[in-house]
gemmi code that builds the backbone of each chain (N, CA, C; Angstrom):
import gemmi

chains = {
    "A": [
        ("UNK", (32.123, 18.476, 17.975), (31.096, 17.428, 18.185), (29.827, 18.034, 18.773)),
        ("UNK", (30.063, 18.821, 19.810), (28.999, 19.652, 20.309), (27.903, 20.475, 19.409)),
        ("UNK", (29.159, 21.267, 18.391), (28.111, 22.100, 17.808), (27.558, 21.099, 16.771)),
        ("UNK", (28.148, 19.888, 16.205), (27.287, 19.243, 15.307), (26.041, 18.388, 15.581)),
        ("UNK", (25.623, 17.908, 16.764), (24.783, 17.712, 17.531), (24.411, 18.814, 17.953)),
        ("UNK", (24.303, 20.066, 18.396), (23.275, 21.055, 18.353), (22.881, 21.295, 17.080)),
        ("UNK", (23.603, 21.332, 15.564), (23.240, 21.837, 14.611), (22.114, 20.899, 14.235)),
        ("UNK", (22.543, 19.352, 14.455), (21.891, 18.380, 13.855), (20.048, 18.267, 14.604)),
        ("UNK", (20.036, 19.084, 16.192), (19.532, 19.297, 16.695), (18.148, 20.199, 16.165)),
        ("UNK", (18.984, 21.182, 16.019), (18.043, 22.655, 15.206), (17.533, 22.619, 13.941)),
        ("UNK", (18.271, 21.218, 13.211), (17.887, 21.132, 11.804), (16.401, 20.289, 11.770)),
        ("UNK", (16.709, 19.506, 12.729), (14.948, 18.828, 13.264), (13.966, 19.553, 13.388)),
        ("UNK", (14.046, 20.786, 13.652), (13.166, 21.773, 13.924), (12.626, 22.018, 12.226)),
        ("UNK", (13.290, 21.646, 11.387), (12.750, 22.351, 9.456), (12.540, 20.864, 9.136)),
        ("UNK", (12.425, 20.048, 9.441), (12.070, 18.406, 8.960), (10.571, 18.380, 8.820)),
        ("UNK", (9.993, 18.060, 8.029), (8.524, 17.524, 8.117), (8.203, 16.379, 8.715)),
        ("UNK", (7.384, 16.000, 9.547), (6.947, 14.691, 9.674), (6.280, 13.822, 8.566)),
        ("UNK", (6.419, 12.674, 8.043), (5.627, 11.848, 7.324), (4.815, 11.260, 8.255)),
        ("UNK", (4.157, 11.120, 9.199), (3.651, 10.052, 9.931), (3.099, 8.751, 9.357)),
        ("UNK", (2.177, 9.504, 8.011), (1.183, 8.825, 7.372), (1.665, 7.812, 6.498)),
        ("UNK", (1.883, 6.542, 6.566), (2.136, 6.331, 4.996), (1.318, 4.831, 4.930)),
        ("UNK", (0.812, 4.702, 3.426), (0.589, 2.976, 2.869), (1.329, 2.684, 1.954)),
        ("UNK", (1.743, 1.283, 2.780), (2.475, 0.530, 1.972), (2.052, -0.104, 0.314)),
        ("UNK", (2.630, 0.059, -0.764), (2.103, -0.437, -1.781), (1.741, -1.694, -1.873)),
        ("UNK", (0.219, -2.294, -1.856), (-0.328, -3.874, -1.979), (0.654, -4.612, -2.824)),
        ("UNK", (0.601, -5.831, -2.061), (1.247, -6.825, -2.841), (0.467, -8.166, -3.474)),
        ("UNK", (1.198, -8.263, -4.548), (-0.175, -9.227, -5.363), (0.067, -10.497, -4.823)),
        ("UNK", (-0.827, -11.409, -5.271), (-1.070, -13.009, -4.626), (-0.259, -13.673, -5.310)),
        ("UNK", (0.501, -14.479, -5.118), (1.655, -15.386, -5.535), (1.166, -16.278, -6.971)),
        ("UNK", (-0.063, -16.141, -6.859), (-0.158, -16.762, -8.045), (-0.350, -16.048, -9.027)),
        ("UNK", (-0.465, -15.043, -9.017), (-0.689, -14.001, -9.984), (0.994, -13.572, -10.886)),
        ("UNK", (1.707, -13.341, -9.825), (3.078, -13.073, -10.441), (4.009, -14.300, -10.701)),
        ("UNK", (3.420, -15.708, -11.039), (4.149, -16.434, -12.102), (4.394, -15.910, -13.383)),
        ("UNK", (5.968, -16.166, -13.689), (5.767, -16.112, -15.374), (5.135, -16.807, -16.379)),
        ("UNK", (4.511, -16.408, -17.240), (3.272, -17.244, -18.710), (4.872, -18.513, -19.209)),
        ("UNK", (4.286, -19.402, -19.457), (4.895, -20.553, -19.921), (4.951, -20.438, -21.015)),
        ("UNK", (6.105, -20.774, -21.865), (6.312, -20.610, -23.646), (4.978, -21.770, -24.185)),
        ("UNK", (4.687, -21.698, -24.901), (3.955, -22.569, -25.802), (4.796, -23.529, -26.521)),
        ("UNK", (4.132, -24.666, -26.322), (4.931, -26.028, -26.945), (4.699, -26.135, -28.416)),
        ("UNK", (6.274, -26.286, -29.194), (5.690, -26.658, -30.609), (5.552, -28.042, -30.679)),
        ("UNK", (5.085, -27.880, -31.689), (5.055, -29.761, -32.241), (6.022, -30.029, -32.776)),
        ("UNK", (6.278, -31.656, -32.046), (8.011, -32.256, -32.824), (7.779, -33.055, -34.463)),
        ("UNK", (8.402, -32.370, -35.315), (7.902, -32.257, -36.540), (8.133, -34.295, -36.655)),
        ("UNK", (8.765, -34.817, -35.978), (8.592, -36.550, -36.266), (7.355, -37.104, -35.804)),
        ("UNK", (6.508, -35.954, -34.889), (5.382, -36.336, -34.943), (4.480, -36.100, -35.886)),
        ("UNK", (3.886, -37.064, -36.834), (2.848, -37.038, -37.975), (1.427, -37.013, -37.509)),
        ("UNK", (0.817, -37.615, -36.840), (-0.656, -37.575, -36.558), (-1.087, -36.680, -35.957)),
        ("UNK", (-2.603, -36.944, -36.832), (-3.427, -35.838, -35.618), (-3.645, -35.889, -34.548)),
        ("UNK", (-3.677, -37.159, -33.465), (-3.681, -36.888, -32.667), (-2.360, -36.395, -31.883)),
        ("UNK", (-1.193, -36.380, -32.416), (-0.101, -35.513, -31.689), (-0.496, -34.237, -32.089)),
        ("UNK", (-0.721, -33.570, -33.074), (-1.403, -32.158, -33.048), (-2.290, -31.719, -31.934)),
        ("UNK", (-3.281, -32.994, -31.849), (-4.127, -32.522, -31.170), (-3.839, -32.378, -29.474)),
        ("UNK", (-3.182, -33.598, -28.994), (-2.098, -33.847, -28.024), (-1.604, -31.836, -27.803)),
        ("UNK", (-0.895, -31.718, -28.701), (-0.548, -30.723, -29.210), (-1.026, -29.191, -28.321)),
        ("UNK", (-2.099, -28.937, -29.241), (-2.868, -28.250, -28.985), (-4.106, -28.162, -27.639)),
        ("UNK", (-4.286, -28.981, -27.180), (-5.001, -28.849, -25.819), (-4.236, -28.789, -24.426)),
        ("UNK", (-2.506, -29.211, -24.772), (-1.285, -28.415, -23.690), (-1.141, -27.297, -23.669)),
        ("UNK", (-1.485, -26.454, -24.748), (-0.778, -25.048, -25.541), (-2.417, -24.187, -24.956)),
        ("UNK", (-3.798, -24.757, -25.198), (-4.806, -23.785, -24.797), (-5.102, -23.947, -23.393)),
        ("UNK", (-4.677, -25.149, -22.737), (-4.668, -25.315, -21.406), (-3.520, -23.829, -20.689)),
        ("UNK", (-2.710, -23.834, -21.601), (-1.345, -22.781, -21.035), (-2.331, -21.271, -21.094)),
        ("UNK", (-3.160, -21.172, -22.215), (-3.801, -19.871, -22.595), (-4.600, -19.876, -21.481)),
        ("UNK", (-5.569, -20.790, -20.910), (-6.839, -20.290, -20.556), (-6.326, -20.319, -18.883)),
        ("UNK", (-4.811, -20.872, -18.454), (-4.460, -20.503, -17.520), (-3.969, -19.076, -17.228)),
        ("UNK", (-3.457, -18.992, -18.094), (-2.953, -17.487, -18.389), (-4.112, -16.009, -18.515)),
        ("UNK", (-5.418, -16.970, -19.421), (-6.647, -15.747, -19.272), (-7.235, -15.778, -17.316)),
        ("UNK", (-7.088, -17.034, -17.033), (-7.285, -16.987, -15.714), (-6.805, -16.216, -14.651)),
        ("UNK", (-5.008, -16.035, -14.822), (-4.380, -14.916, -14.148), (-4.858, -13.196, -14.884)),
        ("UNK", (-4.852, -13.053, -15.926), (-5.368, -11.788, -16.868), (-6.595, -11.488, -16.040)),
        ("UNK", (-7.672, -12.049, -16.093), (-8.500, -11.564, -15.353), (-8.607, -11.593, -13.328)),
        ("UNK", (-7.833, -12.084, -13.606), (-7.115, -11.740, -11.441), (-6.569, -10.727, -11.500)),
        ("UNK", (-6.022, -10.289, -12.599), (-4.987, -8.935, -12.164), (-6.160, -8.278, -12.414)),
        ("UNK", (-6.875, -7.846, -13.044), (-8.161, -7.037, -13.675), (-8.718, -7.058, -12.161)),
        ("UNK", (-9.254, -8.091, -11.652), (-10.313, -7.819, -10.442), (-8.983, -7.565, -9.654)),
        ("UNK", (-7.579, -8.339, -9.434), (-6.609, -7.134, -8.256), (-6.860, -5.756, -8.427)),
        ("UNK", (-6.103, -5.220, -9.512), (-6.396, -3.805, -9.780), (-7.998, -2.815, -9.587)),
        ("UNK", (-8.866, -3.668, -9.494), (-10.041, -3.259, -9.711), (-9.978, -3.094, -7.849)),
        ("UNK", (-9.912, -3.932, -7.092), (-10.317, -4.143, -5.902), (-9.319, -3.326, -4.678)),
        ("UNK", (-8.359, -3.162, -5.513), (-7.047, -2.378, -4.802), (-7.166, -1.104, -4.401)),
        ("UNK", (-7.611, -0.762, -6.069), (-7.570, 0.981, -6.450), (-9.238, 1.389, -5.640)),
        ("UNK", (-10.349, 0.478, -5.149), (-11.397, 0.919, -4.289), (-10.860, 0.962, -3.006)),
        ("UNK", (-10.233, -0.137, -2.944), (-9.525, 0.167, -1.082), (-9.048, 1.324, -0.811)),
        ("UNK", (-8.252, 1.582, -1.705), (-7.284, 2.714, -1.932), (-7.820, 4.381, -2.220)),
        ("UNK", (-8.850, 4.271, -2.600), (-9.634, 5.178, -2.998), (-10.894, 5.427, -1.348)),
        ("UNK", (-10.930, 4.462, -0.931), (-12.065, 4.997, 0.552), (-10.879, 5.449, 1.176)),
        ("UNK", (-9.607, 5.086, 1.578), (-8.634, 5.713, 2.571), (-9.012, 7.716, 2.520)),
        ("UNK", (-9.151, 7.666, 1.344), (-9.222, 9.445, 1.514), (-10.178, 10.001, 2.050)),
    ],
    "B": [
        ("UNK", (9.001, 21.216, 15.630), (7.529, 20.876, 15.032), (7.957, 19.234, 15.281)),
        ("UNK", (8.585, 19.066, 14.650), (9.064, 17.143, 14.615), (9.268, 16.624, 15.604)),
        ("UNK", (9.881, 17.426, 16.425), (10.563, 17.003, 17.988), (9.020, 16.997, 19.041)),
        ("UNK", (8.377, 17.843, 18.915), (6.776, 18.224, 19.038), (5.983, 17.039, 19.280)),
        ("UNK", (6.272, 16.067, 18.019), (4.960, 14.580, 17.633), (5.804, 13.871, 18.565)),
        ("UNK", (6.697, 13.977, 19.166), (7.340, 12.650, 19.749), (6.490, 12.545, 21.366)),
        ("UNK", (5.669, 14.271, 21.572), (5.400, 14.641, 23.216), (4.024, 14.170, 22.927)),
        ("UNK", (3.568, 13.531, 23.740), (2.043, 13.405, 24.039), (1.348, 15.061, 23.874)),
        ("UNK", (0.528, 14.758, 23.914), (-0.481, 15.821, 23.576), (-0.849, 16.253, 24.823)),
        ("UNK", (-1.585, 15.484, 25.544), (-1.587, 15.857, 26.837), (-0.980, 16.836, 27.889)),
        ("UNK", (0.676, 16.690, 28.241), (1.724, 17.198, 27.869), (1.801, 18.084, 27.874)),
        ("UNK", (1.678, 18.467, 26.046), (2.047, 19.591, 25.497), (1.249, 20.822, 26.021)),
        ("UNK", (-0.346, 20.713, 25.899), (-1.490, 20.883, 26.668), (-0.978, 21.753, 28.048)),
        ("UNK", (-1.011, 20.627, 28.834), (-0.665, 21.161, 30.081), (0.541, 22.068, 30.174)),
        ("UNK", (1.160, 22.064, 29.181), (2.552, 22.663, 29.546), (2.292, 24.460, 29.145)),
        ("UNK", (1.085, 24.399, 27.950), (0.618, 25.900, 27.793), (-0.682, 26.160, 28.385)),
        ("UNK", (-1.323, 25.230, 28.841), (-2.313, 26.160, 30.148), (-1.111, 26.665, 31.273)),
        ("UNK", (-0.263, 26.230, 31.659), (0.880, 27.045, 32.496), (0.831, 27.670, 32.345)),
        ("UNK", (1.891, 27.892, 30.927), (2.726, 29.346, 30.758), (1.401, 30.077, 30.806)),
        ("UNK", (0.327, 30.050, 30.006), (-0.809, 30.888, 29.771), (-1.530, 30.909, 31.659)),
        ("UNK", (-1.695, 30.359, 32.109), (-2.137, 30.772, 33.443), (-0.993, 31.486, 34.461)),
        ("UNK", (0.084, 31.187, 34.175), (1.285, 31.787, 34.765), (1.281, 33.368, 34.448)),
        ("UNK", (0.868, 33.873, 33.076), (0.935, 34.998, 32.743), (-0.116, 35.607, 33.024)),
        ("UNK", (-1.455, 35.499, 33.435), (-2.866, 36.145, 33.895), (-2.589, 35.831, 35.523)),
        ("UNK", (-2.229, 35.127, 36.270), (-1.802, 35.065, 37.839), (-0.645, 36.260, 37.845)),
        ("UNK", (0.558, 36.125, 37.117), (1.596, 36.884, 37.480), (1.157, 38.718, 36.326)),
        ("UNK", (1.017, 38.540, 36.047), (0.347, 40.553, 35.519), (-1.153, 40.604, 36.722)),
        ("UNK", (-1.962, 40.190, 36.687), (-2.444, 40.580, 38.554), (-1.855, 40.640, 39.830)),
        ("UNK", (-0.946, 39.715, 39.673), (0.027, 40.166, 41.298), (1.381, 41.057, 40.679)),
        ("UNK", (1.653, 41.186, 39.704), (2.618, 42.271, 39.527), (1.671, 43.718, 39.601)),
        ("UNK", (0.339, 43.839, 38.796), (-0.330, 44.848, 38.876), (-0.581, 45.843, 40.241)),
        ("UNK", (-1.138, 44.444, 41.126), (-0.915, 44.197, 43.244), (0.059, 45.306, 43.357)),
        ("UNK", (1.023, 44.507, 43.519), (2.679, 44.793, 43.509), (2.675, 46.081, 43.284)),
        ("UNK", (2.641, 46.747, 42.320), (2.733, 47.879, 41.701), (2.158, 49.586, 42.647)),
        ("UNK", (0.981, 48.836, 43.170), (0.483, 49.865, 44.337), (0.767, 49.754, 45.698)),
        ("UNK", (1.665, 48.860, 45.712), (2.520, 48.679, 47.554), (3.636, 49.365, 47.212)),
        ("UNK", (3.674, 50.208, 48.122), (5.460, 51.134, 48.008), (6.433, 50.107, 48.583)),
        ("UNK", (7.515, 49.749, 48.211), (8.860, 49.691, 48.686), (9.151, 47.902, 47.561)),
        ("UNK", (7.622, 47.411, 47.517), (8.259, 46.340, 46.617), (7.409, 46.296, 45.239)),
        ("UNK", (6.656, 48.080, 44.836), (6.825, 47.986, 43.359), (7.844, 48.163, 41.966)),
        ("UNK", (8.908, 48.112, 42.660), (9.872, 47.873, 41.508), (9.999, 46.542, 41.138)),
        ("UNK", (9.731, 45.239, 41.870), (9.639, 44.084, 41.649), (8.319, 43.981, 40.732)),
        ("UNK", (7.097, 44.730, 41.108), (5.761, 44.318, 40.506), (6.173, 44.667, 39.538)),
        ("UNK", (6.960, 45.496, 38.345), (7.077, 46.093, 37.355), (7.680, 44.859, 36.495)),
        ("UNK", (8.811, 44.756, 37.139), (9.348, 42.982, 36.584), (8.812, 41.971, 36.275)),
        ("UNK", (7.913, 41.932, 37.285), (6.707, 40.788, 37.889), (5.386, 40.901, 36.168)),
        ("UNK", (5.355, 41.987, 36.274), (4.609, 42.614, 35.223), (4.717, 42.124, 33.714)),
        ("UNK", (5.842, 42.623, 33.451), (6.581, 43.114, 32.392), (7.110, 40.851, 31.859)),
        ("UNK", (7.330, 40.291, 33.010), (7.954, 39.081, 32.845), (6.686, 38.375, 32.118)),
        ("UNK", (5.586, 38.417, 33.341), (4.177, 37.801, 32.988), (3.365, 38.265, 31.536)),
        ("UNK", (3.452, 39.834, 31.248), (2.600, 39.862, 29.786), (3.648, 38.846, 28.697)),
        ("UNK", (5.060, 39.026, 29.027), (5.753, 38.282, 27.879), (5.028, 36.720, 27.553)),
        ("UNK", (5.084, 35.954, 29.433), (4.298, 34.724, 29.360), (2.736, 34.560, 28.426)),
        ("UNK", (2.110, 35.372, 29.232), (0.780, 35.846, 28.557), (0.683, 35.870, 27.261)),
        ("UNK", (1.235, 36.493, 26.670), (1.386, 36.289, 25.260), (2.048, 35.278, 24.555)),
        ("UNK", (3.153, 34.914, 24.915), (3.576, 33.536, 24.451), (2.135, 31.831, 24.625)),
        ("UNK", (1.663, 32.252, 25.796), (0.679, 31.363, 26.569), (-0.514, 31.653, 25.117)),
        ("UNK", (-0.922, 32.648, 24.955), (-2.038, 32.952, 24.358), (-1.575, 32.131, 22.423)),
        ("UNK", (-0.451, 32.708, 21.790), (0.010, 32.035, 21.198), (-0.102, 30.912, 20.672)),
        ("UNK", (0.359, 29.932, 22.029), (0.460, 28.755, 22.101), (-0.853, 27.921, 22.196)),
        ("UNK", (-1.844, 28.481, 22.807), (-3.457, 28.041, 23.077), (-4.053, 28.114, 21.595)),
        ("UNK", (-3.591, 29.031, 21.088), (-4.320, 28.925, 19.611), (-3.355, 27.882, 18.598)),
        ("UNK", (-2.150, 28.138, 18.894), (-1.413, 26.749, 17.840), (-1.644, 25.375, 18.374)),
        ("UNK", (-2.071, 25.489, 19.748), (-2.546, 23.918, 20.459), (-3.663, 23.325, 19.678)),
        ("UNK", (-4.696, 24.736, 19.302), (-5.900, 23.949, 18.742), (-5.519, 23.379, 17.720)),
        ("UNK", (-4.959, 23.911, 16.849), (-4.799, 23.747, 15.281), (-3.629, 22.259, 15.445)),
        ("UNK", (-2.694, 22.134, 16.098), (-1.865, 21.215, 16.403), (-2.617, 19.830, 17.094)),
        ("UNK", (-3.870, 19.964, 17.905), (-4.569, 18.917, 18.320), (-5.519, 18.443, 16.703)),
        ("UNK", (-6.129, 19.321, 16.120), (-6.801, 19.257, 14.698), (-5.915, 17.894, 13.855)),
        ("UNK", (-4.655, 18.430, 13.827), (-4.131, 17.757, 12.482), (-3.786, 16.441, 13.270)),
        ("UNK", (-3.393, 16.398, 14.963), (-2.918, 15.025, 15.291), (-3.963, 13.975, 15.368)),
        ("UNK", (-5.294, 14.543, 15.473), (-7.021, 13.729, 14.822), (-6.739, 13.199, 13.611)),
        ("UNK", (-6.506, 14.093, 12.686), (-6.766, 13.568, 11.556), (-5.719, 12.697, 11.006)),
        ("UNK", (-4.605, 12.832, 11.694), (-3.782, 12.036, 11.307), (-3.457, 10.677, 12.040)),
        ("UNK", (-4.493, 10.826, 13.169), (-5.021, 9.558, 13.627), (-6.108, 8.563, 12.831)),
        ("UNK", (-6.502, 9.466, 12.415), (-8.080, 9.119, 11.459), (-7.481, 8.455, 10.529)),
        ("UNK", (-6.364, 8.833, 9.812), (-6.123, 8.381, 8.447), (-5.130, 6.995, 9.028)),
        ("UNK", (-4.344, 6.958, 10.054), (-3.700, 6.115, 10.457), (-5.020, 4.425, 10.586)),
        ("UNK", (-5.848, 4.820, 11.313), (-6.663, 3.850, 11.343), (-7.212, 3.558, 10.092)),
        ("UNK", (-7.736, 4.392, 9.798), (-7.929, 4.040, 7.721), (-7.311, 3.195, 7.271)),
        ("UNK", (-5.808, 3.388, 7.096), (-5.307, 2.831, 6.257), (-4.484, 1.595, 7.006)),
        ("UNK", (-4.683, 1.378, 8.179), (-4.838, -0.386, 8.857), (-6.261, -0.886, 8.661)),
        ("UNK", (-7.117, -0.583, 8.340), (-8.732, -1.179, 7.758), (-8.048, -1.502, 6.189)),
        ("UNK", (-7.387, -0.434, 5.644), (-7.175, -1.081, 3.932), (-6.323, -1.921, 4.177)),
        ("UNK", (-5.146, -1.955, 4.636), (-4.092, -2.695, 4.610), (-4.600, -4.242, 4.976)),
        ("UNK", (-5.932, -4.340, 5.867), (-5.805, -5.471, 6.036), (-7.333, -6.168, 5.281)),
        ("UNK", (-8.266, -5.455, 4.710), (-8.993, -5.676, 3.693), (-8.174, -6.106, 2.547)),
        ("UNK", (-6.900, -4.859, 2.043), (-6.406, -5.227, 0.749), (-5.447, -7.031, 0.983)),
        ("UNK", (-5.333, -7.413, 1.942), (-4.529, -8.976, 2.798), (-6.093, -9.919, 2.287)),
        ("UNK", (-6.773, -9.352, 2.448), (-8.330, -10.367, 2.426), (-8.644, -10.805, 0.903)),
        ("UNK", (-8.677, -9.539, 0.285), (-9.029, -9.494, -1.213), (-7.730, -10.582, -1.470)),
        ("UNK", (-6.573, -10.182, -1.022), (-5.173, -10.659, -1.794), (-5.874, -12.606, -1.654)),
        ("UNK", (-6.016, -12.530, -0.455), (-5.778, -14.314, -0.107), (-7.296, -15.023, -1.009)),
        ("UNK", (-8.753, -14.176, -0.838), (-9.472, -14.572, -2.084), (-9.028, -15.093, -2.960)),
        ("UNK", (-8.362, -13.647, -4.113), (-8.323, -13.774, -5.171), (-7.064, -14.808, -5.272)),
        ("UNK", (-6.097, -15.178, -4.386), (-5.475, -16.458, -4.693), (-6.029, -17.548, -4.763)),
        ("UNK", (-6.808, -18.156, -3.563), (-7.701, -18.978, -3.548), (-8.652, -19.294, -5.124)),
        ("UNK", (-9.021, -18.462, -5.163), (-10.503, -18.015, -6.450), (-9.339, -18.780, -8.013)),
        ("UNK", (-7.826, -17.783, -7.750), (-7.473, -18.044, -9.170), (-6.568, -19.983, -8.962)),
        ("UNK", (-5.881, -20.168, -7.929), (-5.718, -21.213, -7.673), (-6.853, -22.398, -8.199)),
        ("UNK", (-8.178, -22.189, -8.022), (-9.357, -23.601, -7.894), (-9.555, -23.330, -9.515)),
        ("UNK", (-9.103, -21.941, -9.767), (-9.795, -22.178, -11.603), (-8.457, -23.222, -12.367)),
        ("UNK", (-7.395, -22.567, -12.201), (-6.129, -23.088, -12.789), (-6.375, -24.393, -12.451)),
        ("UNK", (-6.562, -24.871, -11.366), (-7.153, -26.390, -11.094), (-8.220, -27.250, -11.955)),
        ("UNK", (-8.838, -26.310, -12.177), (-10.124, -26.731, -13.079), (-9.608, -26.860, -14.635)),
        ("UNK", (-8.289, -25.653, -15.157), (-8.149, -26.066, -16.311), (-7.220, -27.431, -16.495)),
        ("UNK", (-6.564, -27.487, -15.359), (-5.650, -28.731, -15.367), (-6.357, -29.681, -15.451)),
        ("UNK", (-7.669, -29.999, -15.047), (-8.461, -30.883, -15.086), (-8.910, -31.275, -16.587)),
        ("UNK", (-9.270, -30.128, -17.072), (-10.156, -30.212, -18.249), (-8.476, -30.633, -19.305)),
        ("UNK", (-7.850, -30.048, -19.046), (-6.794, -30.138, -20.549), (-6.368, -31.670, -19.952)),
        ("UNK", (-6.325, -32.517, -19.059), (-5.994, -34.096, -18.653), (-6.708, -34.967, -19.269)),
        ("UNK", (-8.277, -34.563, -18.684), (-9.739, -35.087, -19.639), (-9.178, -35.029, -20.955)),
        ("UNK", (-8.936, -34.304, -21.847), (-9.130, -33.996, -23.609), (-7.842, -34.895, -24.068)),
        ("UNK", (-6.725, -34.962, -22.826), (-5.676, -35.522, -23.232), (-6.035, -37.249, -23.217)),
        ("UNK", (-7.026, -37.708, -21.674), (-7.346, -38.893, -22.059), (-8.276, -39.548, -23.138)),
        ("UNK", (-9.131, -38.231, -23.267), (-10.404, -38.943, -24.998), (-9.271, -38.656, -25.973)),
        ("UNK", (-8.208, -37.850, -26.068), (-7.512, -38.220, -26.935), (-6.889, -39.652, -27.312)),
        ("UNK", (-6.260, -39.612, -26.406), (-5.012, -41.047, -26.262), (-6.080, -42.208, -26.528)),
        ("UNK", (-7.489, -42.257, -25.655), (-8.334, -43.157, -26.296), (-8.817, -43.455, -27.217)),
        ("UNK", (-9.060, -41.425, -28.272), (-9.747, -42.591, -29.687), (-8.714, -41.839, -30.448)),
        ("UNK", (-7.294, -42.372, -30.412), (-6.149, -42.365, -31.020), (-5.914, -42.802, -32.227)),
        ("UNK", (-6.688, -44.179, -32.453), (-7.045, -45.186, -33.736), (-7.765, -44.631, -34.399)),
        ("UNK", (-8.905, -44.179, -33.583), (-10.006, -43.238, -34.901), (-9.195, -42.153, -35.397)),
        ("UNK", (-8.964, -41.618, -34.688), (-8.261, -39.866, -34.997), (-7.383, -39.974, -35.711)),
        ("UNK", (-6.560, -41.077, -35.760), (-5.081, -41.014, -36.308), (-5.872, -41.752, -37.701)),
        ("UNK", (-6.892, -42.705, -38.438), (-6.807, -43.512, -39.357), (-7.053, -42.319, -40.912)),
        ("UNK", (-7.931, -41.345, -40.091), (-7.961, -40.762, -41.889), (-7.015, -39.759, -42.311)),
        ("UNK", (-6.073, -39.352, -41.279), (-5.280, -38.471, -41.612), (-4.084, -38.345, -40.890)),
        ("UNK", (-3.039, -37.889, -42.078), (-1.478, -37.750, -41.696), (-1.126, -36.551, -41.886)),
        ("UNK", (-0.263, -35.982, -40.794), (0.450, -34.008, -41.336), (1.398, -34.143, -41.911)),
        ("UNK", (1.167, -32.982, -42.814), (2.068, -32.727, -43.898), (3.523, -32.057, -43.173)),
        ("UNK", (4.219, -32.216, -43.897), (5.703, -31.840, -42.674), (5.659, -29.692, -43.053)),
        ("UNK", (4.671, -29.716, -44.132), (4.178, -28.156, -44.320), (3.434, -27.662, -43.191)),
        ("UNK", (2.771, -28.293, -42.819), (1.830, -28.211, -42.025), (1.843, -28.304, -40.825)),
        ("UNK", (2.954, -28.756, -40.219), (3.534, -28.519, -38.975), (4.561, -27.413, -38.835)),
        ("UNK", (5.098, -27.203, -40.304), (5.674, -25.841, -39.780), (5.045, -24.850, -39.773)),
        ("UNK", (3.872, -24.829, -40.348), (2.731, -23.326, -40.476), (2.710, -23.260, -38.856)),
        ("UNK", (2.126, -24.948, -38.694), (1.391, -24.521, -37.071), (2.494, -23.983, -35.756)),
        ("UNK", (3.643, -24.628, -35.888), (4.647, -23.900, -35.176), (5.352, -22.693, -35.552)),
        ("UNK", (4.983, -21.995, -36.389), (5.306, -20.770, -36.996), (4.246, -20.347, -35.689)),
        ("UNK", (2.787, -20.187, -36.109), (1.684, -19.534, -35.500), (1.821, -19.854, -33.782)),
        ("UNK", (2.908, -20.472, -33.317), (2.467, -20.471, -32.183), (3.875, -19.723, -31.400)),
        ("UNK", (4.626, -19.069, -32.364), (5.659, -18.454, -32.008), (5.244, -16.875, -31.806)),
        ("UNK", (5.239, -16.128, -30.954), (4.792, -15.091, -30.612), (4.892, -14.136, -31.483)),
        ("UNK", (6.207, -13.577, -32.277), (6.563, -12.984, -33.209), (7.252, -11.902, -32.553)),
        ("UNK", (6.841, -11.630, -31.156), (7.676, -10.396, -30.674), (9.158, -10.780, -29.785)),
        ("UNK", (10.358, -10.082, -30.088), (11.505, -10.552, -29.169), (11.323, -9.874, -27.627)),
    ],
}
model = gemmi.Model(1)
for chain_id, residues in chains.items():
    chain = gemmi.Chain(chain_id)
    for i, (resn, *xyz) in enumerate(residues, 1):
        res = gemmi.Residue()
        res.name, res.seqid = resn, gemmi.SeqId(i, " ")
        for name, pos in zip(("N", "CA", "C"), xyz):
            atom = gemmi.Atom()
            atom.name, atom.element = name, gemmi.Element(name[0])
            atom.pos, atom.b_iso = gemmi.Position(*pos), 0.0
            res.add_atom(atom)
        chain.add_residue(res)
    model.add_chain(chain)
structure = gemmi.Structure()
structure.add_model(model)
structure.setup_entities()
């Protein structure tokens, strides 16, 4: 027991210190939702306005989705400068 | 070296101006020593003990500098990177905020299109009916295509 606590002792002596470290940023909660499937149309629906119904759920889903696309763009953009003055 | 970062600096410091002043006090009074008869066999010891200090002391004064150097800079970078850590917390809660009020805004707008829909329902719906072709094109196209 002795000598393994001296050994474990002397081996501290060849260890490097890390002192330094950053933690990897974490993104904003709204950013890491998953994209929602796109709704089809229920083929017993005939009119245009269920198409159209339709279609302004489905680009509402897109332009939420271009909304997160470009958050990650300015995250990444704003991260990698933080990250870049540390040096 | 590891066991080293755990000692204040200060400390460490003081602990080799010692040895290093221990060894320039003790090689002058061993030197002393050396020209009194009956107790220069001690000055020789006295001597011989102190250059060892001396040199270990001298050693140590020059790895102090270089050892105070890197514990700066690794102070420097420590504070750095609590300025990013809590800038990159600032940007984070923005850009939630920022993407939160837009997603808000589209919920808004796709509610709007849904109510002028439902309202001119009669117009929209009177000149035209889908073809049951024509709903499968459009749900074809809205299927991603990739598994």
């Amino acid at each position: 027991m002795k000598r393994l606590i001296l050994i474990s002792l002397l081996l501290t002596g060849c260890a490097t210190s890390v002192p330094v470290r950053m933690s990897f940023p974490q993104a904003p909660e709204s950013l890491t939702k998953p994209a929602e499937e796109l709704q089809a149309l229920d083929p017993n629906k005939k009119k245009l306005s269920d198409l159209l119904e339709n279609a302004n759920t489905n680009y509402g889903e897109y332009h939420k989705l271009k909304q997160q696309n470009d958050a990650w763009i300015e995250w990444y953009n704003t991260q990698r400068k933080i990250f870049e003055d540390v040096k | 070296m590891f066991l080293l970062s755990f000692i204040p600096d200060a400390w460490i410091t003081l602990a080799v101006h010692i040895i290093f002043g221990l060894g320039i006090i003790g090689i002058i009074v061993g030197t002393v020593l050396n020209h009194i008869p009956f107790v220069n066999s001690y000055g020789k010891i006295i001597r011989a003990v102190s250059i060892a200090l001396f040199v270990s002391g001298l050693y140590f004064e020059g790895g102090i500098g270089v050892e105070t150097e890197w514990r700066a800079k690794v102070a420097e970078l420590e504070a750095k990177i609590k300025v990013a850590e809590t800038q990159s917390k600032e940007a984070n809660t923005k850009l939630h905020t920022k993407v939160v009020e837009k997603i808000k805004l589209v919920q808004v707008n796709v509610a709007n299109n849904k109510q002028t829909i439902n309202t001119n329902k009669q117009v929209i719906d009177a000149e035209c009916n889908l073809n049951p072709k024509a709903i499968e094109v459009y749900n074809n196209a809205i299927k991603s295509g990739a598994k």
